[in-house]
C-alpha positions in Angstrom: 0.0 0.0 0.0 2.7 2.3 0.6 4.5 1.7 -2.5 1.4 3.0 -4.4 1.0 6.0 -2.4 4.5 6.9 -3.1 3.6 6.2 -6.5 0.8 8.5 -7.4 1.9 11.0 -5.2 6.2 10.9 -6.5 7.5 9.8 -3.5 10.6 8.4 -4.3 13.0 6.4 -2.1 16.2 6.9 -4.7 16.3 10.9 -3.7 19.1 10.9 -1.3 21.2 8.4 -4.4 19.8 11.1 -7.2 21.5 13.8 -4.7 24.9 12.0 -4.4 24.6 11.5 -7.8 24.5 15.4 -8.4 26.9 16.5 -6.0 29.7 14.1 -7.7 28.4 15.1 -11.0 29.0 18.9 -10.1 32.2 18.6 -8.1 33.6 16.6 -11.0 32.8 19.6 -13.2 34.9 21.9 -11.4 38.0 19.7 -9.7 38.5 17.4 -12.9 39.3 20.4 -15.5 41.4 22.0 -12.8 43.3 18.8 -12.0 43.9 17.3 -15.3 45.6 20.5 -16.7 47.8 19.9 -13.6 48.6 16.4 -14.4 49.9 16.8 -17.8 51.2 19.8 -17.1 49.3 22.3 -19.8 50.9 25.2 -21.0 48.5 27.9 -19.5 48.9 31.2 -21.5 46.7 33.3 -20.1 46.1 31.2 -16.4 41.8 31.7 -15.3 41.0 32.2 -19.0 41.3 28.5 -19.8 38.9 27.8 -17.0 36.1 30.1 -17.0 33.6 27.3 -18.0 34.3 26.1 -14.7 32.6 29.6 -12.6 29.2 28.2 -13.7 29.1 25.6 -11.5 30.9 26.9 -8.9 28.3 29.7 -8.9 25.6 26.7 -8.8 27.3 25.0 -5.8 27.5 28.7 -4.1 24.2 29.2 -4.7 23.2 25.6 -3.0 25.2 26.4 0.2 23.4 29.8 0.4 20.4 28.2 0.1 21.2 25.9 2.9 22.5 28.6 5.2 20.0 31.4 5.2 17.1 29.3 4.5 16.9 25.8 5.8 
């Protein structure tokens, strides 16, 4: 019976995995970029330029710890 109620009303059991499964998603996005170009030791002209793609996210996961400070 519960299983249906979850059901019709979206309930789902899988939230805290579809979380995780965000956070690693989004932390890859900014550490991986970062940490490959040290690896292989890129040549880096112009330094931040090469890695503005990356402020996106980290303006997504500011945005999610603000969200858990001042409101929650």
């Amino acid at each position: 019976m519960n299983d249906i109620v979850a059901i019709v009303f979206g309930v789902s059991n899988n939230r805290g995995r579809e979380d995780a499964l965000v956070c690693f998603l989004v932390g890859f996005g900014i550490i991986f970029p970062i940490a490959y170009a040290i690896a292989v030791n890129a040549t880096l002209y112009d330094g931040m330029r090469h890695f503005t793609f990356v402020l996106p996210l980290i303006a997504v996961v500011a945005a999610l710890v603000a969200n858990d400070v001042l409101i929650e």
